[in-house]
C-alpha positions as CSV (number, residue, x, y, z in Angstrom):
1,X,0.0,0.0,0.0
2,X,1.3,3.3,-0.9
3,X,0.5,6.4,1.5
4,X,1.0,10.0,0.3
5,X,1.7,12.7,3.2
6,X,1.8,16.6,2.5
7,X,0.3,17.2,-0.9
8,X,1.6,20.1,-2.7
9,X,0.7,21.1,-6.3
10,X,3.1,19.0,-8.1
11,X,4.3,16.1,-5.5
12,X,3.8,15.2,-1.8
13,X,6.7,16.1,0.8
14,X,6.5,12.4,1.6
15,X,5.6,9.1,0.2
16,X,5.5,5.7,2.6
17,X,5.5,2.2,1.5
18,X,6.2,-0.8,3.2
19,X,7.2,0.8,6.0
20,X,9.3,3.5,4.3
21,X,9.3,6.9,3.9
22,X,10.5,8.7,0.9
23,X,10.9,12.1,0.8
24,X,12.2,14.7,-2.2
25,X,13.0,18.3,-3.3
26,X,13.7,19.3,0.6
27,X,15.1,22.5,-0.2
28,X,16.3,26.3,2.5
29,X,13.3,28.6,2.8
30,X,16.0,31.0,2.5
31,X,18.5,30.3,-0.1
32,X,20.4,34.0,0.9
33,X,21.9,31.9,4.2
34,X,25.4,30.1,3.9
35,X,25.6,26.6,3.2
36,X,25.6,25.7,6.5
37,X,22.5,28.1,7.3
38,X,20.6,26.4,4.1
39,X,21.7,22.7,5.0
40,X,20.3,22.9,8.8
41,X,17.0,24.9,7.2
42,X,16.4,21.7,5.1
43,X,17.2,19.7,7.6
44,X,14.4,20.8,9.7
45,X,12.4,20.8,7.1
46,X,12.9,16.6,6.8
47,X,12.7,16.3,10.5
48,X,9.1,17.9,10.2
49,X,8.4,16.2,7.6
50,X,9.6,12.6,9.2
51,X,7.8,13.9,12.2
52,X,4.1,14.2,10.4
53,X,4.8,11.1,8.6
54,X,5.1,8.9,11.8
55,X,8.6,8.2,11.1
56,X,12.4,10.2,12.7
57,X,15.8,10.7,11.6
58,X,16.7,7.9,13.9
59,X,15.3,5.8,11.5
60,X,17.2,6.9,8.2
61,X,18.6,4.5,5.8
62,X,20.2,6.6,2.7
63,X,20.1,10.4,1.9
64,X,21.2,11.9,-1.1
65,X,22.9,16.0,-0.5
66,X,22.8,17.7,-3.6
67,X,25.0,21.5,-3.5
68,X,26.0,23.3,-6.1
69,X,29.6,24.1,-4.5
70,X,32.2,21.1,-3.3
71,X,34.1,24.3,-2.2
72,X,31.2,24.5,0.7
73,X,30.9,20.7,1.3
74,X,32.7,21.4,4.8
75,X,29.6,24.0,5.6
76,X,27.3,21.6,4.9
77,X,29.3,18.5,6.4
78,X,28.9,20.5,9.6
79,X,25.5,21.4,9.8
80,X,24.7,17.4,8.7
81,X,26.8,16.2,11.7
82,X,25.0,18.3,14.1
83,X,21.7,17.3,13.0
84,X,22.3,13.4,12.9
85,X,24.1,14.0,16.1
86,X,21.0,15.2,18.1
């Protein structure tokens, strides 16, 4: 059974099946912050998300980063660190 959560007008935030939740184009509100800033932005975005879908980061199998910038891999490498970490 397929469930979708958080309809938008093209996609849902969230799709579950079997058990898993998928989730896609989890982008920064504010795409002025640093890397970092954007990174832990998304990141709460997916926590939310996770939340509402009856699932949590404790639960995460794969995640795919995409940035437009190796230069700021490091930003983001930090603010991904701190997230898993808590």
């Amino acid at each position: 059974m397929i469930t979708r959560h958080m309809s938008t007008p093209i996609m849902h935030r969230a799709v579950e099946h079997a058990g898993t939740v998928y989730l896609a184009g989890v982008v920064a509100d504010d795409l002025k912050l640093p890397m970092k800033g954007q990174t832990a932005q998304a990141l709460a975005k997916i926590e939310k998300v996770l939340a509402d879908s009856g699932s949590s980061k404790k639960k995460l199998l794969a995640a795919t980063l995409y940035i437009t910038d190796m230069g700021m891999k490091g930003e983001m490498n930090e603010a991904w660190n701190e997230w898993l970490a808590t």
